[in-house]
C-alpha positions in Angstrom: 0.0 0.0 0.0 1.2 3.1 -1.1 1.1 5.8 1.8 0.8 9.2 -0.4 -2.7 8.1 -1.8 -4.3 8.4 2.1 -5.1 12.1 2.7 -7.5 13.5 4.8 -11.2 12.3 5.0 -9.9 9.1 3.2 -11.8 6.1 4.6 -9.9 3.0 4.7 -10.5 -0.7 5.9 -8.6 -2.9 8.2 -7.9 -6.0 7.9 -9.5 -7.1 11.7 -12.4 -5.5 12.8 -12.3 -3.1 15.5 -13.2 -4.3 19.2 -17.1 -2.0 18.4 -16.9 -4.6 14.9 -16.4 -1.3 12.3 -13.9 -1.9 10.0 -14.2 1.1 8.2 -11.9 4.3 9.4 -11.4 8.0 8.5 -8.3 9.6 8.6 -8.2 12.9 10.7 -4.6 13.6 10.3 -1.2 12.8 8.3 2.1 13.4 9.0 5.3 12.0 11.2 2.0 9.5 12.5 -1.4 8.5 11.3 -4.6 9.7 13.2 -7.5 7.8 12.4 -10.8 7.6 13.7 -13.4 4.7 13.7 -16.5 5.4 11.7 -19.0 3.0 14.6 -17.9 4.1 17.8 -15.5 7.3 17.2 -12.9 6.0 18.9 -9.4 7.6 18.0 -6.0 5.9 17.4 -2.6 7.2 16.5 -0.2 4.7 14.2 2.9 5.0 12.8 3.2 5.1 9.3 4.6 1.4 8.8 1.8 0.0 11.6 -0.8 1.7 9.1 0.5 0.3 6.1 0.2 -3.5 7.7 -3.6 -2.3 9.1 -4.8 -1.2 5.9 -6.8 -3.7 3.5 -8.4 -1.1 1.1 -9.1 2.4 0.6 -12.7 2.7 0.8 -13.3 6.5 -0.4 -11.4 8.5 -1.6 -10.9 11.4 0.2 -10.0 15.3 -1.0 
């Protein structure tokens, strides 16, 4: 997965489901680390860029 195609707003989906069972996230920030936000429950979580790229299965939407 190439990182430079996730901006902002861009939903993604994990591989394993979140603890709430969404699998779908937003991303709320990019930079030095990831911010990304769970679309069910609104929970937030900070990666690192290579603990994204494992994480992510798809991008869902493209975002702006």
């Amino acid at each position: 997965m190439d990182l430079t195609l996730l901006r902002l707003n861009t939903v993604i989906e994990t591989k394993k489901p979140h603890p709430c069972g969404g699998k779908l996230w937003r991303i709320v920030r990019t930079g030095a680390d990831y911010k990304i936000a769970c679309l069910t429950c609104g929970r937030v979580v900070m990666l690192t860029p290579d603990e994204l790229k494992k994480r992510i299965r798809r991008i869902a939407e493209a975002g702006q």
